[in-house]
N, C-alpha and C positions, 0 to 999 in steps of 0.2 A: 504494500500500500504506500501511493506518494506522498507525502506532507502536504497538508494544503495551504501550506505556505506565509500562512498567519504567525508571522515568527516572534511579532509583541504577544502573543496570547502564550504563543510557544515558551518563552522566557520569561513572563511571569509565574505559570504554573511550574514550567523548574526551579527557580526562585523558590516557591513557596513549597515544592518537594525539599531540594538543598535545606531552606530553615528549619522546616521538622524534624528532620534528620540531624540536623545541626543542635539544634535543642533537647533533643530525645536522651541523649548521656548524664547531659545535667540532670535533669529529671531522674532520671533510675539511677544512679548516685544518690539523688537526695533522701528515695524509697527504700536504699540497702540498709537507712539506718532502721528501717523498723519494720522490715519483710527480707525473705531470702529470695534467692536468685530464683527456684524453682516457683515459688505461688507467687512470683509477679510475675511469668513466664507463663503462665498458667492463666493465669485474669487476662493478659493477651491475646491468648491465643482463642480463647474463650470468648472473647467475643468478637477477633476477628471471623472465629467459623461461623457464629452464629449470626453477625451483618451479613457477611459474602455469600454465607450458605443459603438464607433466606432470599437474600437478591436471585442469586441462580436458578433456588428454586421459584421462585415466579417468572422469572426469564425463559422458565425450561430448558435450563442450559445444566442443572445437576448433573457431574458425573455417575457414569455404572460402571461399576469397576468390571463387568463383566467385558468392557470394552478390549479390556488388558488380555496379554497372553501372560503365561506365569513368567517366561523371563521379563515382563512388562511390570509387574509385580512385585517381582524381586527386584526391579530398577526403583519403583515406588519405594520399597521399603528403604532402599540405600538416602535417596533424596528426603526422607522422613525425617531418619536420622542423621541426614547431612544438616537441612535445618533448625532443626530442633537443636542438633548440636552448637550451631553456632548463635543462636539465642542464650543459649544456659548458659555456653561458654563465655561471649561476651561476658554477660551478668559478673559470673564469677570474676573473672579479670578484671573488672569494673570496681568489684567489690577494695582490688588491691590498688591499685592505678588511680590518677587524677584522671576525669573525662577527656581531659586535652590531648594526653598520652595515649588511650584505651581508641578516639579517634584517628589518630596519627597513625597509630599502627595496622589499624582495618582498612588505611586506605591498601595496606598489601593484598587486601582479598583480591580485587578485581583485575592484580598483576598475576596471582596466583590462578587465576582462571583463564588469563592470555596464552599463561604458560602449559596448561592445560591442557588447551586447545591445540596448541602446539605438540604435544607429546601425543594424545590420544589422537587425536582429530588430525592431524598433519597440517592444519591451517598454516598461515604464513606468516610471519611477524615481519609487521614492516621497520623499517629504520627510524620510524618516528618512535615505535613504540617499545625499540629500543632506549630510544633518548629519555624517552618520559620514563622506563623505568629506571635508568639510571641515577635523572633527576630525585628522582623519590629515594631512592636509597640515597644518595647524599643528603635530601633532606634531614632524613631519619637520623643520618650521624651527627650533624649538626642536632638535628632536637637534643638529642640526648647525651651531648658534650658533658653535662653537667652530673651524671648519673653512671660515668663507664664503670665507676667503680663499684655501682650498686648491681650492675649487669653484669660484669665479667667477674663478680664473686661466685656469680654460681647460686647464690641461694638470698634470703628475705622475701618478703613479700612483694616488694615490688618488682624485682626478677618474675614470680612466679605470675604474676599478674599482666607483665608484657609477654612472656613465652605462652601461656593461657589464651590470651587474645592472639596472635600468630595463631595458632591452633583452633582457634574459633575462625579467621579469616582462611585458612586450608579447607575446615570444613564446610563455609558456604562456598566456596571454591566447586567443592566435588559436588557439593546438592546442585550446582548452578551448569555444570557439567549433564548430570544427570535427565535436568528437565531439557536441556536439547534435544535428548531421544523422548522423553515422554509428548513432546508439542506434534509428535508425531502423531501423538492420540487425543489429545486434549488441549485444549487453549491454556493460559497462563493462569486465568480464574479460579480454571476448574484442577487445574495441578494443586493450587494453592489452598483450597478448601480442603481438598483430601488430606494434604500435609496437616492442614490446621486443626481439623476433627479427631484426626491420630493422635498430634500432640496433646491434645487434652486429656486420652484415655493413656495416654504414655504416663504423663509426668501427672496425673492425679492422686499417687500411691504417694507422691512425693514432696505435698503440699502441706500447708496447715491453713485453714482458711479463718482460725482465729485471729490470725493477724491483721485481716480485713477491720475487726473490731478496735483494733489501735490505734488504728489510723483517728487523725483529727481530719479536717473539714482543708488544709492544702494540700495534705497528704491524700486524701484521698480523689482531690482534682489534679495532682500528681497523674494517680494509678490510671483515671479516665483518660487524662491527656496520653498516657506511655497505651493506654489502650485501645484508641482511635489515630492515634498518631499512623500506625501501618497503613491502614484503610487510607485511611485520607491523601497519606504522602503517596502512595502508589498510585492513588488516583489521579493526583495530579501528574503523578511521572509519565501516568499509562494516556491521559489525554494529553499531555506536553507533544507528545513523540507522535499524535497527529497531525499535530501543527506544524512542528519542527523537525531537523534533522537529528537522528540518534545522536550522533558524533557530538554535533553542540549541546544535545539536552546534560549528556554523562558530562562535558567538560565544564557548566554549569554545578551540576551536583556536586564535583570536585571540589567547592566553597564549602561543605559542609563544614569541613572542619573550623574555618574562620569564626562559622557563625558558631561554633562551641565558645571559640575561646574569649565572644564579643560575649556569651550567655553568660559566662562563668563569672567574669569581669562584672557585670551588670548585675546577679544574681549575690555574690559576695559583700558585694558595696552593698546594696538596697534591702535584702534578705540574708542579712550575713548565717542565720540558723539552718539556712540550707544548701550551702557552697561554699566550701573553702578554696579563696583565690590563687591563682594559678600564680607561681615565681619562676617566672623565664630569662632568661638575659637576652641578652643581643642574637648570640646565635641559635639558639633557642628560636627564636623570632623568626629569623633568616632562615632554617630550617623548616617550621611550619609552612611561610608562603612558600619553600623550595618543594616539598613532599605535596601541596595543592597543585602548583606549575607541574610536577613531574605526570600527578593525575590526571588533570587536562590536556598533557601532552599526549599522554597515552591516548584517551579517550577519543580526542582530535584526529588522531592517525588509524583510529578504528575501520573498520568497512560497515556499513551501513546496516544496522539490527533491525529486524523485520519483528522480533515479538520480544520487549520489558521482560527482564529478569529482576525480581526482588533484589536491593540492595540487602548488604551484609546488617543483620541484628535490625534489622527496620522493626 
């Protein structure tokens, strides 16, 4: 399908994908203090299945899984647990990490799924998106000039909390791998509801829903926002990319992180009880905008995506 070339319409609703995403760290950072990573994962998903699922089911677009062959099955279950994994994962990594950092490093997902593609898929990597990855790893060494020492010990939590998230961006990596053979059966929607429905019977052993009750009155427009945030930012990303060219919509989103570290900055000054501000130096700084540039560089040098893949931990 062509873009219809509306590209102020296009760049707003990626704008407004990029900020929710942008904002979405802060937020479930602020929730780790008084819920764990599994039942805020679980209130997510939970009512992502149940918006999308009910939309579908009046669209008469609901999956039947009888559509699948059992190796079609067996490909669901990996993409199941490929996102899922990288929800919880995030979280947990989240739990050790500043959101500035937990961002910063997920933008490797989307280089780990180029690479991917490249291995599995024999696709081709252009010399663009060589550069952009390179640029992002020199971001990254600059980010975290200030930390080699906390990294190259081997151990603390804040080690485990950047290797955790690497791990979470590997894992949407493979689920994002995976739904290329599934679109073969099913549109992005209806991939998505099935993951979403799973997760909920997955990770419900693994919840407390007392926690719900803790919550006060931000906290729990916190949980709404971290649980409509997916719906909405998708939505925008999935109508942006009628408007616009893929290429530009991803090299857009690539801002997310900025807009973390304008949320954090903003949210610590004004709300200090629920963000503790980010202390960066110079390269530090220089880094960030370098691992944004390397993303949109990539992103830029892409070949043209016919059907939205969920961004990592959305």
């Amino acid at each position: 399908m062509q873009p219809t070339g509306r590209w102020q319409l296009g760049l707003s609703l990626a704008s407004l994908t990029a900020l929710m995403w942008g904002l979405l760290p802060v937020a479930l950072k602020a929730l780790l203090d008084k819920m764990d990573p599994y039942t805020i994962t679980w209130y997510r998903f939970l009512v992502a299945a149940t918006i999308l699922g009910g939309f579908l089911a009046r669209k008469r677009r609901f999956p039947a899984l009888s559509r699948l062959s059992w190796r079609g099955r067996s490909l669901l279950i990996i993409a199941i647990l490929g996102l899922v994994g990288n929800y919880l994962l995030y979280l947990v990594g989240l739990n050790w990490v500043t959101p500035a950092t937990s961002q910063m490093v997920i933008q490797l997902a989307p280089m780990f799924l180029l690479l991917g593609g490249l291995v599995f898929f024999h696709e081709s990597f252009q010399r663009g998106q060589w550069a952009g990855f390179v640029v992002l790893i020199a971001g990254l060494v600059l980010f975290f000039n200030d930390r080699f020492g906390d990294l190259a010990s081997g151990g603390g939590t804040y080690y485990a909390g950047v290797v955790i998230t690497i791990v979470a961006a590997v894992s949407w990596a493979a689920y994002a791998l995976i739904q290329k053979q599934l679109l073969r059966v099913y549109d992005s929607e209806q991939i998505l509801v099935l993951i979403y429905a799973a997760a909920v019977v997955l990770i419900l052993p693994l919840i407390s829903v007392r926690q719900l009750l803790l919550l006060n009155r931000v906290q729990l427009g916190l949980l709404l926002f971290c649980c409509l945030n997916t719906l909405v930012a998708y939505g925008a990303f999935a109508e942006a990319l009628v408007h616009w060219d893929a290429s530009r919509v991803s090299a857009v989103l690539a801002i997310a992180p900025l807009f973390t570290l304008l949320a954090i900055w903003a949210v610590s000054r004004w709300f200090p009880d629920y963000a503790v501000p980010e202390h960066l130096d110079f390269l530090s700084v220089i880094g960030a905008f370098l691992v944004v540039a390397g993303s949109m560089a990539a992103a830029l040098a892409r070949r043209r995506i016919r059907t939205p893949v969920p961004r990592p931990m959305e």
